[in-house]
C-alpha positions in Angstrom: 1.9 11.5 -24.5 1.6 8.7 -26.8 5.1 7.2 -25.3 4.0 7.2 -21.9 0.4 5.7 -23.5 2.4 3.1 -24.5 4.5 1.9 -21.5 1.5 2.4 -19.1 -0.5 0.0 -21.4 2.9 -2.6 -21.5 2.6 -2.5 -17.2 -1.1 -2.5 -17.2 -1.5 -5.9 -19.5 1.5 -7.1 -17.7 0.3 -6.8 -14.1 -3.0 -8.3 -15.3 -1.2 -11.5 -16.7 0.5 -11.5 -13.2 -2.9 -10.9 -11.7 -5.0 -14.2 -13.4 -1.7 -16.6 -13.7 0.5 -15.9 -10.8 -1.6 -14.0 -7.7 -5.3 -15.6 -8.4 -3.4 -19.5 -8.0 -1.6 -18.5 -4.6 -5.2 -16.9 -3.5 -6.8 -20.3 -4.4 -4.3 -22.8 -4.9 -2.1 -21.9 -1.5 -4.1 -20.0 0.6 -2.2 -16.4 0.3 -4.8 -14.2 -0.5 -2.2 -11.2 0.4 -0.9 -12.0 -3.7 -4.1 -10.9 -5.1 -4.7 -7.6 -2.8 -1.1 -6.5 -3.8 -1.2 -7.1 -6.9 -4.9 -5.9 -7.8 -4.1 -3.2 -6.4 -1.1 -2.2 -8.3 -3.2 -3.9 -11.6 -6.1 -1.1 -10.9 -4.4 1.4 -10.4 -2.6 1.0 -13.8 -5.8 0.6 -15.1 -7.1 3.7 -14.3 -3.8 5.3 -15.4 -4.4 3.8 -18.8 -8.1 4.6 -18.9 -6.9 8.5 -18.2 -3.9 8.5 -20.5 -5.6 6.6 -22.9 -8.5 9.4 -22.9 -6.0 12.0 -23.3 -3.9 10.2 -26.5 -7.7 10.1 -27.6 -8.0 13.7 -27.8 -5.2 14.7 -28.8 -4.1 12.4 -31.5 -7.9 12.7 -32.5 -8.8 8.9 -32.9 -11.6 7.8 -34.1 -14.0 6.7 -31.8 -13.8 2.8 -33.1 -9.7 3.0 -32.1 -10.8 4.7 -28.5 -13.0 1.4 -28.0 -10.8 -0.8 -29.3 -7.8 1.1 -26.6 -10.2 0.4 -23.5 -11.4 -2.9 -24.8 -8.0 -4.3 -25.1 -7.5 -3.6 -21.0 -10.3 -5.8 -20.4 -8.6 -8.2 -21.8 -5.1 -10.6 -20.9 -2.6 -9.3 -23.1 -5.2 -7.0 -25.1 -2.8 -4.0 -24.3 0.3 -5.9 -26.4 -1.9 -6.7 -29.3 -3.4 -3.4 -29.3 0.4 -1.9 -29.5 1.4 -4.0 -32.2 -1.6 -3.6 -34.2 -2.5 0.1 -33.6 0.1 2.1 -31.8 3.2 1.2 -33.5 1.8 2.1 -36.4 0.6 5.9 -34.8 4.4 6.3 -33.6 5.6 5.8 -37.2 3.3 8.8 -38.2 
């Protein structure tokens, strides 16, 4: 669970960045507002999948409740799931 945890958070953080640098400018800078529908709606969709997942690696690697925020926090925020891997979940795959 924690693997698939993992490599939905690497796609989620990834279709954000894609989201506010690459989609938002062709909405505002070029007109093509089709970039942002498509790809915010991939990006919440992977959100939601991370928000579920994540809920489950909660419960059943039984993290504290401080590492739980700090899981959904990090998807609020760009590239919040990468730092969040290399600071927490590396670390819980060595384990």
């Amino acid at each position: 669970m924690l693997k698939a945890f993992r490599i939905t958070a690497y796609l989620e953080g990834i279709s954000f960045l894609v989201l506010l640098f690459i989609a938002m400018p062709l909405k505002y800078m070029w007109d093509m507002p089709l970039a942002v529908r498509i790809v915010g709606s991939a990006h919440g969709a992977l959100f939601v999948a991370y928000c579920i997942i994540g809920a489950l690696v909660w419960r059943q690697l039984k993290w504290p409740l401080r590492i739980a925020g700090l899981a959904f926090i990090s998807a609020c925020l760009p590239a919040g799931p990468f730092i969040f891997d290399h600071k927490i979940l590396s670390h819980s795959a060595q384990d």
